[in-house]
N, C-alpha and C positions, 0 to 999 in steps of 0.2 A: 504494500500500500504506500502513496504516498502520502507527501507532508500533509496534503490539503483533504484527506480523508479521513481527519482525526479529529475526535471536539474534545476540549480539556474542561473535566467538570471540576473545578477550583471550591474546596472547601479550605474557609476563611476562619483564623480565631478572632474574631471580632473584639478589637480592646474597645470598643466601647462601655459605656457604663451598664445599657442594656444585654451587650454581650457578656461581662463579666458576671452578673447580676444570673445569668440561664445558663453558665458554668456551674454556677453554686447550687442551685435547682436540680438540675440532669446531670451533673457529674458528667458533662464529657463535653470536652474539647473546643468543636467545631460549632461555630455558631450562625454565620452565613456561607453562602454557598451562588458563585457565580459559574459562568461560561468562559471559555476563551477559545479562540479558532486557532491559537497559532502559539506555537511552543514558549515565546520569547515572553511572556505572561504582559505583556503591556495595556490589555486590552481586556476589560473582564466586564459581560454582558449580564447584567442581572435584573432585578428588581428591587429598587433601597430606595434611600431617603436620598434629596436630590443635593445637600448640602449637612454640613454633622449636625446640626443643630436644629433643624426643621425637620423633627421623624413626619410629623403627618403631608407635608410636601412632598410626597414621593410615587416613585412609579418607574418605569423602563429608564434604564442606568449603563452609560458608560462607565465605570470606574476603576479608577488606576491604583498604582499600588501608595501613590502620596492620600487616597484617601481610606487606605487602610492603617496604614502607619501615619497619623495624624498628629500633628503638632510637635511634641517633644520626642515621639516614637521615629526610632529607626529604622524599623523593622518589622515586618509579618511574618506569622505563622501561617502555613497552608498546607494541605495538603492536596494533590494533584491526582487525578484519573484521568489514563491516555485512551479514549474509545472508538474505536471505529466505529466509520459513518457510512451504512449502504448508497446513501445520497447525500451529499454533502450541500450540492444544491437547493435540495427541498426545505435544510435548515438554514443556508442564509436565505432563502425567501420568506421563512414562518419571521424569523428575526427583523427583516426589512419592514415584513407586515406589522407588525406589532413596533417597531421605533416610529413609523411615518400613520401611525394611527393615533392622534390626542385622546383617543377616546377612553384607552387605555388606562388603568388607573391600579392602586397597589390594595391587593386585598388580603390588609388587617384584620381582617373578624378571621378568615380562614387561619391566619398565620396565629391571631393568641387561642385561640379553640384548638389547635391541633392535638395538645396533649388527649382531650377528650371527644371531642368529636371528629379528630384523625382526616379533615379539611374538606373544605365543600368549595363549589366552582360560584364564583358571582357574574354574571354578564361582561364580559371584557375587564376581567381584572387576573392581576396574578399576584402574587407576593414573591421571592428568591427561590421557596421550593417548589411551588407550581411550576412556574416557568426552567427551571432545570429541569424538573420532573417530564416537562413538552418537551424541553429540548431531547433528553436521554430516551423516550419514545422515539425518536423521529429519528435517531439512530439506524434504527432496525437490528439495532447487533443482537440485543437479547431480550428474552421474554420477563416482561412484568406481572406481580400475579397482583398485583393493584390498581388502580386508575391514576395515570400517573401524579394529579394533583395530592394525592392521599400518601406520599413520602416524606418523613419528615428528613434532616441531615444525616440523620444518625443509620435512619433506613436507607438511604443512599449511599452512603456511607458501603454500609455490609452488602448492597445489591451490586455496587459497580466493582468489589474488592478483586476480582479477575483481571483488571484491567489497570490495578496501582500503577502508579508510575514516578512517583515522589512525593516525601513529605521533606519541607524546606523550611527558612527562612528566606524570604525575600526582602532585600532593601529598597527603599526611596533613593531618587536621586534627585528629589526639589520636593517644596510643600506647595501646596494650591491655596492662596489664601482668601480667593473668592468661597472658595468648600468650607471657609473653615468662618467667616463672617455669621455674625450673633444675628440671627433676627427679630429676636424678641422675645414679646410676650405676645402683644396683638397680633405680630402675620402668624405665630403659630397656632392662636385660639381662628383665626380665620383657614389657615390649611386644617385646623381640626374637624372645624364647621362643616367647610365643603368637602372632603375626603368621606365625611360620616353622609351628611345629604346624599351624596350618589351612591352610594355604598345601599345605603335604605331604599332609596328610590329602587335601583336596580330589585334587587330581594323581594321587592312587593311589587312593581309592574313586570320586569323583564324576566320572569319566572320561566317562561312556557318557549323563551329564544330557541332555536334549532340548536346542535351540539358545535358545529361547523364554528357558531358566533361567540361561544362562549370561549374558544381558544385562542 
């Protein structure tokens, strides 16, 4: 196979406060979990928070490794799966689709419910495991005996372990300091607002969408 028939599914120890915080909770490790297409890790496709400081601003995510290693951090932990891709194509088009669509939006209720209700689909929304969850489907390499949004890290984790390919530190080599700007109190009670509004809206009109729309 070559270079470009390979997706790297990047599990993240999140030194955030909220990632440290579900270290102490789950006893293990890894706490976000992205995409990458290409060895060199510069490029890691997921679903987060669009800047550190605004969790409910968030949705489809370039992020680098200066905003895992934030501020005074040097450095991240990850761990790496190298997986082949039956079509490598069909997954940069699902990915295309979902950055060039606004409509998109980051779904929170699946992500803190998981422990107990093990995650449910909202009409165009994903959270970091859903959306790896699509992506490692769309592989075709191997069989899931779940739907792929109903993974948490830890089951991803143990599903893709056939295909490790490192666990690292990776360093920064600059800070972003637009990522890293305060924005308050007010813009975060207003990304609270709107993030929960669609979230509800969706849940109680867009019930009955076809399967196609909810991915």
């Amino acid at each position: 196979m070559t270079e470009e028939t390979y997706v790297y599914v990047v599990l993240v120890k999140a030194l955030t406060g909220l990632g440290k915080f579900s270290r102490k909770i789950n006893k293990y490790e890894y706490t976000h979990i992205a995409v990458s297409l290409k060895q060199e890790m510069e490029d890691f496709v997921t679903f987060s928070r669009r800047s550190h400081y605004t969790p409910f601003n968030a949705g489809f995510m370039h992020e680098k490794v200066e905003h895992y290693a934030f501020g005074n951090h040097e450095k991240v932990k990850v761990k790496i799966f190298k997986v082949p891709a039956t079509n490598i194509e069909k997954i940069k088009d699902y990915i295309q689709k979902i950055e060039g669509d606004p409509e998109y939006i980051f779904n929170i209720y699946s992500m803190i419910t998981m422990p107990f209700l093990h995650g449910f689909r909202i009409y165009k929304a994903h959270n970091c495991m859903s959306f790896v969850g699509k992506i490692v489907e769309l592989t075709g390499t191997m069989k899931m005996e779940k739907k792929y949004y109903k993974y948490n890290i830890q089951e991803m984790d143990h599903l893709l372990t056939p295909y490790f390919f490192k666990e690292t530190e990776i360093k920064k080599s600059r800070n972003d300091e637009e990522y890293m700007k305060n924005a308050g109190f007010l813009a975060n009670l207003k990304s609270f607002v709107k993030l929960n509004g669609k979230l509800i809206y969706r849940i109680l009109f867009k019930r009955n969408r076809r399967y196609e729309e909810f991915t």
